[in-house]
N, CA, C and O atoms as a Tinker XYZ file with bonds, in Angstrom:
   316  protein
     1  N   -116.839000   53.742000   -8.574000    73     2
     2  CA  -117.914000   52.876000   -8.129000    64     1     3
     3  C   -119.187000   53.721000   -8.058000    63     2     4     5
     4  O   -119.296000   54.628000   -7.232000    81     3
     5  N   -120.301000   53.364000   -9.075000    73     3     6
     6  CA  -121.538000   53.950000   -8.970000    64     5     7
     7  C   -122.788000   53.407000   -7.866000    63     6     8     9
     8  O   -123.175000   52.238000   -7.863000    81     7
     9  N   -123.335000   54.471000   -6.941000    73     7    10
    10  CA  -124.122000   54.136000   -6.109000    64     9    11
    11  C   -125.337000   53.736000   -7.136000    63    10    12    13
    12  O   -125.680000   54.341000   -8.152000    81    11
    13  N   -125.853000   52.611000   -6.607000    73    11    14
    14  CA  -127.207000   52.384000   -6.654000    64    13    15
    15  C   -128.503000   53.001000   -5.966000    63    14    16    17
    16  O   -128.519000   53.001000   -4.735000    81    15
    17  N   -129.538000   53.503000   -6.622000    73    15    18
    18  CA  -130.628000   54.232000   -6.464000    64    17    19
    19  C   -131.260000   52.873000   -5.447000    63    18    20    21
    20  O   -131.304000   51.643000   -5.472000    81    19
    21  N   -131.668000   53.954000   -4.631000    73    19    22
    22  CA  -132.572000   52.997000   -3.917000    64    21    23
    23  C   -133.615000   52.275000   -4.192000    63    22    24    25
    24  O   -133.595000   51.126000   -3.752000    81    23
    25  N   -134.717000   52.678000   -4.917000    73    23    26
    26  CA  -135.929000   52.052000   -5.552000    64    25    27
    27  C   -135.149000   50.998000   -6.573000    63    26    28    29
    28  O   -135.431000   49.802000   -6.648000    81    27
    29  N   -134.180000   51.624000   -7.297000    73    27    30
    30  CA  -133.865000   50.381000   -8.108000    64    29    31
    31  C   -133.007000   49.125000   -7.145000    63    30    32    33
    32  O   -133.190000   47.912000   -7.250000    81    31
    33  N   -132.481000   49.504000   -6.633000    73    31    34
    34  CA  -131.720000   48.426000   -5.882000    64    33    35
    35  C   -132.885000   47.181000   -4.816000    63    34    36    37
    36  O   -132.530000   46.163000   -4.222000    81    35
    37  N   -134.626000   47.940000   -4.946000    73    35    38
    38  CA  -135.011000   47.187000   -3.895000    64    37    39
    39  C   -135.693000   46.328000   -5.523000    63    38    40    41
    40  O   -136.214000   45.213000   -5.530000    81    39
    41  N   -135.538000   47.004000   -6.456000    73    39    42
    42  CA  -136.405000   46.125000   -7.951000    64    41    43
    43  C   -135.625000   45.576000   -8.690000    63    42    44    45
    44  O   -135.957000   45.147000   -9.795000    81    43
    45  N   -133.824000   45.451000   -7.952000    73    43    46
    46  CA  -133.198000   44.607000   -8.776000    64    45    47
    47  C   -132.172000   43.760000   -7.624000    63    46    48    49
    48  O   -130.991000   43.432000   -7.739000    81    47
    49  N   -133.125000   43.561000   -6.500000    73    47    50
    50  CA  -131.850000   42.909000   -5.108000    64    49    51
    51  C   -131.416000   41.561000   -5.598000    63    50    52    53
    52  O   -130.261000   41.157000   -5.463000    81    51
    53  N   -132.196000   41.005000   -6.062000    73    51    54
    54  CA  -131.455000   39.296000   -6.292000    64    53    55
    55  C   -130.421000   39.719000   -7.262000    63    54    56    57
    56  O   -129.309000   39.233000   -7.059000    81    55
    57  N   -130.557000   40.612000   -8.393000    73    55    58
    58  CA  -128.801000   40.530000   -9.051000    64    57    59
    59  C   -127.955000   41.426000   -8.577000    63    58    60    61
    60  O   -126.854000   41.394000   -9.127000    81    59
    61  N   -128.098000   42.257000   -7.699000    73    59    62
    62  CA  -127.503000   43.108000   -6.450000    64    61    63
    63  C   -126.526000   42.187000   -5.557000    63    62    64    65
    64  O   -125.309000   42.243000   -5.382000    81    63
    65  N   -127.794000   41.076000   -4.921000    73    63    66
    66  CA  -126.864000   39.949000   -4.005000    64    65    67
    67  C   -126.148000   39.383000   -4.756000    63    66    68    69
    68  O   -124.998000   39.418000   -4.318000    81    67
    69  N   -126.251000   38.652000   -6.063000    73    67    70
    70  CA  -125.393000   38.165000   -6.951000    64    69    71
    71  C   -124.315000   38.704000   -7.187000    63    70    72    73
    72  O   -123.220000   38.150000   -7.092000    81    71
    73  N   -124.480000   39.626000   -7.455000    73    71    74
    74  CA  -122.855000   40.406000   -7.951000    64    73    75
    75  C   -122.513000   40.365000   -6.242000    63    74    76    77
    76  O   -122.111000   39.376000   -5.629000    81    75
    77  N   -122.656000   41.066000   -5.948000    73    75    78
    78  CA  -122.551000   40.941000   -4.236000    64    77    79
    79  C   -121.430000   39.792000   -3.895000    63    78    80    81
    80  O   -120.243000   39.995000   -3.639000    81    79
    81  N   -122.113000   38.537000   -3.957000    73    79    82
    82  CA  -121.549000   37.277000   -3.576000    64    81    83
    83  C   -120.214000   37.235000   -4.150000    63    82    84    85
    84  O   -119.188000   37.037000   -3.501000    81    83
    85  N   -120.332000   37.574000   -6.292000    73    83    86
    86  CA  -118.874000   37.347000   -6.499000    64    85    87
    87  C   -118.256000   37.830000   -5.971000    63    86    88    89
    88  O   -117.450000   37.047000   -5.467000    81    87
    89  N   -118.018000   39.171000   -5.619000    73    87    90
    90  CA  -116.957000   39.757000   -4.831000    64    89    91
    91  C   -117.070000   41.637000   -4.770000    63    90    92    93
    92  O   -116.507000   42.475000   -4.066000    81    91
    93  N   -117.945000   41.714000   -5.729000    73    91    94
    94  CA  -118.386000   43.161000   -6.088000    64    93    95
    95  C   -119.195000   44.060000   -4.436000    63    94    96    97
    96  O   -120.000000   43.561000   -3.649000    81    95
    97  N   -118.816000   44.926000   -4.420000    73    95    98
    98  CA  -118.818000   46.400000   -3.422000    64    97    99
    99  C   -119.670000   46.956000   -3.783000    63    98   100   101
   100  O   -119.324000   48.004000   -4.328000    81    99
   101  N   -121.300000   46.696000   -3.754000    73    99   102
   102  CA  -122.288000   47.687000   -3.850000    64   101   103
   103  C   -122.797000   48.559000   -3.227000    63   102   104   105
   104  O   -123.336000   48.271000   -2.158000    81   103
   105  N   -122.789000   49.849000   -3.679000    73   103   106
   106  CA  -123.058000   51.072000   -2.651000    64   105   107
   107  C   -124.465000   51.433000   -3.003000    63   106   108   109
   108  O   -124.842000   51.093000   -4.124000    81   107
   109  N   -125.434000   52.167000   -2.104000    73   107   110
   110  CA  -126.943000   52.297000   -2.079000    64   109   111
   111  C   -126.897000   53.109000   -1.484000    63   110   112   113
   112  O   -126.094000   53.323000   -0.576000    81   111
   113  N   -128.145000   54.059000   -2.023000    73   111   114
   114  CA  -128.194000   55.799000   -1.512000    64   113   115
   115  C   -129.024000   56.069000   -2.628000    63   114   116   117
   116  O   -129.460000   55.295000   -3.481000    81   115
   117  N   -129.259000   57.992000   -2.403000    73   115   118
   118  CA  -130.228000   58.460000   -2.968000    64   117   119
   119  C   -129.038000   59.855000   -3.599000    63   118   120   121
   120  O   -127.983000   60.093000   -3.011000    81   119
   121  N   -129.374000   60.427000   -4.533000    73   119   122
   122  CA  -129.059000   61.565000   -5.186000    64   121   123
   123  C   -127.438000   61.009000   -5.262000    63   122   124   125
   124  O   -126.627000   61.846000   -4.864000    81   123
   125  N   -127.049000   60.127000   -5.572000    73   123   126
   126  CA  -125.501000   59.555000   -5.838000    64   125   127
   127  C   -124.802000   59.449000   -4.563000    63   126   128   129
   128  O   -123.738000   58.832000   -4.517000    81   127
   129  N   -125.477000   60.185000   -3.155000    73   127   130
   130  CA  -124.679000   59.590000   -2.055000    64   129   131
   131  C   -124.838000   58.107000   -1.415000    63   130   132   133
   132  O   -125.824000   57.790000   -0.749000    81   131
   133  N   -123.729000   57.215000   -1.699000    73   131   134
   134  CA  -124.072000   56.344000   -0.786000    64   133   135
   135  C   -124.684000   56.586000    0.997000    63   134   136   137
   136  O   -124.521000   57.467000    1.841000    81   135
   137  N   -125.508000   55.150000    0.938000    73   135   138
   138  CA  -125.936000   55.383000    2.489000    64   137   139
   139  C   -126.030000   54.333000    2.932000    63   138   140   141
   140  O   -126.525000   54.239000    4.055000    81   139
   141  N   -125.488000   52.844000    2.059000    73   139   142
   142  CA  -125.299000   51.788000    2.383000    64   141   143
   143  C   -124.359000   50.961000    1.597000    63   142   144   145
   144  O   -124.241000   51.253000    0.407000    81   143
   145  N   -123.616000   49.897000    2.109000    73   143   146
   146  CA  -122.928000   48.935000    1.417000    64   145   147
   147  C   -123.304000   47.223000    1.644000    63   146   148   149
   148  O   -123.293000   46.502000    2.641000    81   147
   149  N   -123.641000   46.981000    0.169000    73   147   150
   150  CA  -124.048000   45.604000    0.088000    64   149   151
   151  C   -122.957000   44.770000   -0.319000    63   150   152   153
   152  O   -122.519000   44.950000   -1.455000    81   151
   153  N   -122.443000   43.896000    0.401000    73   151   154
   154  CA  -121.356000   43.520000    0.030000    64   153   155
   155  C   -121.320000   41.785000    0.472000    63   154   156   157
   156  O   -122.235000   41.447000    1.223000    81   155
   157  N   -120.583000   40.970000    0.160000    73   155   158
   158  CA  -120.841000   39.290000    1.195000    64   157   159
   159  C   -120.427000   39.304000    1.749000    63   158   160   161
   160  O   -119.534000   40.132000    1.931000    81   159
   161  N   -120.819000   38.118000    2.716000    73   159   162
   162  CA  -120.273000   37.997000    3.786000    64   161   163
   163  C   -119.257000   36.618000    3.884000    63   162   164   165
   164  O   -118.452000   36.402000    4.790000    81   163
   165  N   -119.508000   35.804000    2.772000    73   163   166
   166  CA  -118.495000   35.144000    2.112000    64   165   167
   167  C   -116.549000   35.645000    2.112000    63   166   168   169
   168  O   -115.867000   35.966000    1.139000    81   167
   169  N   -116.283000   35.573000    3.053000    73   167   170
   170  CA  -115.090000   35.689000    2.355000    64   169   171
   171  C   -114.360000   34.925000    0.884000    63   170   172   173
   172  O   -114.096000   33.724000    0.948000    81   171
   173  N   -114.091000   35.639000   -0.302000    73   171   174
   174  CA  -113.432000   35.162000   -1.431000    64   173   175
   175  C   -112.276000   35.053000   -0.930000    63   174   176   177
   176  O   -111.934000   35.970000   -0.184000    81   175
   177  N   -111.169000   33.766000   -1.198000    73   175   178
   178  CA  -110.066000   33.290000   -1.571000    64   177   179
   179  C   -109.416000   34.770000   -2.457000    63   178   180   181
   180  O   -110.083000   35.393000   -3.283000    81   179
   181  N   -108.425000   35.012000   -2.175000    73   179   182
   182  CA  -107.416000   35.608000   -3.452000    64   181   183
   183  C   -107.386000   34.755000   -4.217000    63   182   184   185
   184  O   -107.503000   33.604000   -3.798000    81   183
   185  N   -107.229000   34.989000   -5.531000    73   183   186
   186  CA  -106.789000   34.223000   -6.416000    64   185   187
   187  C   -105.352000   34.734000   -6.787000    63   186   188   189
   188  O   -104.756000   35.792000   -6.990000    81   187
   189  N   -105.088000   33.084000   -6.756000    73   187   190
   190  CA  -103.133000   32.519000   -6.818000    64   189   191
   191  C   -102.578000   33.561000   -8.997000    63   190   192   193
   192  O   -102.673000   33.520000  -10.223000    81   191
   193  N   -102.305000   33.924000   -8.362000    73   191   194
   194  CA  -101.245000   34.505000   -9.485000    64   193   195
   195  C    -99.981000   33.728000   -9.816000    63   194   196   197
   196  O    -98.854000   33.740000   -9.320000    81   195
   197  N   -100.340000   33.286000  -10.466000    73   195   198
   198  CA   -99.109000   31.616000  -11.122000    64   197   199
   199  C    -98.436000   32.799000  -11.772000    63   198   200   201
   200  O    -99.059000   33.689000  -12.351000    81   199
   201  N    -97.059000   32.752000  -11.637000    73   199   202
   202  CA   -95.345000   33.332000  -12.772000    64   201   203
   203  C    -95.815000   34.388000  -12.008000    63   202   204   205
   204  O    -95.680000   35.289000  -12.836000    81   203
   205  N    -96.331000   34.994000  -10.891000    73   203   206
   206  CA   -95.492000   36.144000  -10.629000    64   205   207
   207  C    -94.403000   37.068000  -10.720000    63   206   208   209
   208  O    -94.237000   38.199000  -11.177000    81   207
   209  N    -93.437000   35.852000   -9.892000    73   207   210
   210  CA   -92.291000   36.406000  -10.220000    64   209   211
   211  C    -91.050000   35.646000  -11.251000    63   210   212   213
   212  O    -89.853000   35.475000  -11.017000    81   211
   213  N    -91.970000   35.239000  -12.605000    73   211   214
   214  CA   -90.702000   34.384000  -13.694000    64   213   215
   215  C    -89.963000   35.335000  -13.954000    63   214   216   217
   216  O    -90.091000   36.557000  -14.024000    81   215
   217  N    -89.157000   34.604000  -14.092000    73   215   218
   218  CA   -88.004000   35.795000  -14.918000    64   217   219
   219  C    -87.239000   36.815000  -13.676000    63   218   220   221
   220  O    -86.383000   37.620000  -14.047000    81   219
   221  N    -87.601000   36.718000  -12.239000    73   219   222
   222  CA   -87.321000   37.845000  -11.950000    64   221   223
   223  C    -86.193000   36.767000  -10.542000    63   222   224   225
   224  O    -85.320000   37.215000   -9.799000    81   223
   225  N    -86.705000   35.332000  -10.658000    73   223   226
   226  CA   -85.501000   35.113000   -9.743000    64   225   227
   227  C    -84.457000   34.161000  -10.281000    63   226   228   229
   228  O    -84.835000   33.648000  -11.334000    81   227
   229  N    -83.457000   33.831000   -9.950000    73   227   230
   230  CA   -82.926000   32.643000  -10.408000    64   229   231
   231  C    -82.341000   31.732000   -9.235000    63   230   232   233
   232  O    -82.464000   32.053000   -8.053000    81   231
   233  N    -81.738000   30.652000   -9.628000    73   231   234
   234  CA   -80.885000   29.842000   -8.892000    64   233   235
   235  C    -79.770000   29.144000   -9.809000    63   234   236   237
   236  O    -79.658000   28.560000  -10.887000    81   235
   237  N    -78.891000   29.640000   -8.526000    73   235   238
   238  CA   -76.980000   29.088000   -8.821000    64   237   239
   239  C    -77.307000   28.078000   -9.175000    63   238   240   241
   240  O    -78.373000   27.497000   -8.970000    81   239
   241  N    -75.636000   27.487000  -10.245000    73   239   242
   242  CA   -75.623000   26.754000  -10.763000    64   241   243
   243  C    -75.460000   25.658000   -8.879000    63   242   244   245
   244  O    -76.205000   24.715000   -8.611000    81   243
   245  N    -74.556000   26.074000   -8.121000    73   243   246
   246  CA   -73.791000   25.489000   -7.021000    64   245   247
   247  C    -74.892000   25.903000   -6.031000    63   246   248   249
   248  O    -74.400000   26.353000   -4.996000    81   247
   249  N    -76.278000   25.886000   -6.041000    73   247   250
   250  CA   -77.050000   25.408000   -5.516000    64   249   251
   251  C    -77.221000   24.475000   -4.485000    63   250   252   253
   252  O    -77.487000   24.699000   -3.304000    81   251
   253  N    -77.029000   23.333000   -5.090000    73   251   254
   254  CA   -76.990000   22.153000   -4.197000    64   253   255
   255  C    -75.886000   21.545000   -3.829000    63   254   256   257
   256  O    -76.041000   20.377000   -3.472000    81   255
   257  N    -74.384000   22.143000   -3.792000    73   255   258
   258  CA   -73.225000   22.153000   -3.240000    64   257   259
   259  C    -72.999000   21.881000   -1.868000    63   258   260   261
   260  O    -73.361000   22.594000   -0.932000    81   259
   261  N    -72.215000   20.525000   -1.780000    73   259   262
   262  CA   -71.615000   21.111000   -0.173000    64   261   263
   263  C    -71.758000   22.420000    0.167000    63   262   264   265
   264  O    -71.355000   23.425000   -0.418000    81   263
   265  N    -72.397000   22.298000    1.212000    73   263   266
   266  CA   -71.670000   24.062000    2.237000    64   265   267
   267  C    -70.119000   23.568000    2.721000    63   266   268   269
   268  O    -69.743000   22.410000    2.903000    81   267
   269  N    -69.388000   24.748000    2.859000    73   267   270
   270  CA   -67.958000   25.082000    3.371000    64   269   271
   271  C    -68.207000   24.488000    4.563000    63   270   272   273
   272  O    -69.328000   24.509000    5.071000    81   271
   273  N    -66.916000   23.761000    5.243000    73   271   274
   274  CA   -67.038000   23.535000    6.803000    64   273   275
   275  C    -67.225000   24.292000    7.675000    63   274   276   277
   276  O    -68.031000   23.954000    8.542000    81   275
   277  N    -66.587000   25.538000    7.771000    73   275   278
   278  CA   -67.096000   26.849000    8.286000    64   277   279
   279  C    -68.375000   26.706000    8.494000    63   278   280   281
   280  O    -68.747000   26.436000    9.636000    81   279
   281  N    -69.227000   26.840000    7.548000    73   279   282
   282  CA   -70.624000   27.047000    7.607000    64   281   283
   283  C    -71.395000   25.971000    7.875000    63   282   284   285
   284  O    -72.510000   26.331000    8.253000    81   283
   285  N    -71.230000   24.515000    7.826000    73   283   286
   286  CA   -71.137000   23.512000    8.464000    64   285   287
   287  C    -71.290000   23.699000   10.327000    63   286   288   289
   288  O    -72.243000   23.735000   11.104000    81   287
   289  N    -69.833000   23.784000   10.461000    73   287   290
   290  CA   -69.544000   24.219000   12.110000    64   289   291
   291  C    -70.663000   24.883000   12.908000    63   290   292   293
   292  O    -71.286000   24.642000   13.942000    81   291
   293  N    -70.636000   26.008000   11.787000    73   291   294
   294  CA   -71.814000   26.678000   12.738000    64   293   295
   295  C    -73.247000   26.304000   13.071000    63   294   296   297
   296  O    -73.917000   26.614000   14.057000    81   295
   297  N    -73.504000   25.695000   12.201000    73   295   298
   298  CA   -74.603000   24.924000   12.666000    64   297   299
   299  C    -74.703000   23.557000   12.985000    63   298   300   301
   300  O    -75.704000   22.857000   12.829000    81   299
   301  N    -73.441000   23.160000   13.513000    73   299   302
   302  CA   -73.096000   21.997000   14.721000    64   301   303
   303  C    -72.679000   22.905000   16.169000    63   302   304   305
   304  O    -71.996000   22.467000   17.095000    81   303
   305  N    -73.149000   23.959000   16.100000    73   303   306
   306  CA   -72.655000   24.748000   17.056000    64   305   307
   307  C    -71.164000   25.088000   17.666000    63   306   308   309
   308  O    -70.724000   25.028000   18.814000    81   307
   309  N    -70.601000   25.452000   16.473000    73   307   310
   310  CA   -69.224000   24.817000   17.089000    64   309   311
   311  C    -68.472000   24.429000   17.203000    63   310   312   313
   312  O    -67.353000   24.915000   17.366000    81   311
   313  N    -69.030000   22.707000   17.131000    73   311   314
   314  CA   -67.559000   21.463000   17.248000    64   313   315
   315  C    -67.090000   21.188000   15.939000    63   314   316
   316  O    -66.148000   20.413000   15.771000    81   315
């Protein structure tokens, strides 16, 4: 991440805040040290990553099977 020069950052702030807003981490300073961060105040949403995990889970064929009475019982507590 490259700091922004100060003089330029005050002769280029509206596309500074712009990037800013999308989601971008702008740093400001002099001789490459940052000495400020322009950043929103917008919180961005994550964006949803659809097929994460394809391929990586499955489901039984006996899925939707009776459960065993055993396992039944126990969650009649019991009887």
């Amino acid at each position: 991440m490259d700091t922004v020069p100060i003089h330029e950052a005050k002769s280029t702030l509206s596309q500074l805040v712009k990037r800013a807003a999308g989601g971008e981490i702008i740093l400001i300073g002099e001789n490459g040290k940052p000495e400020a961060v322009l950043t929103s105040v917008i919180k961005l949403k994550p964006r949803k990553r659809i097929g994460l995990l394809a391929g990586k889970l499955s489901v039984p064929d006996d899925f939707d099977a009776p459960l065993p009475d055993d396992v039944l019982q126990g969650f009649m507590g019991g009887k």
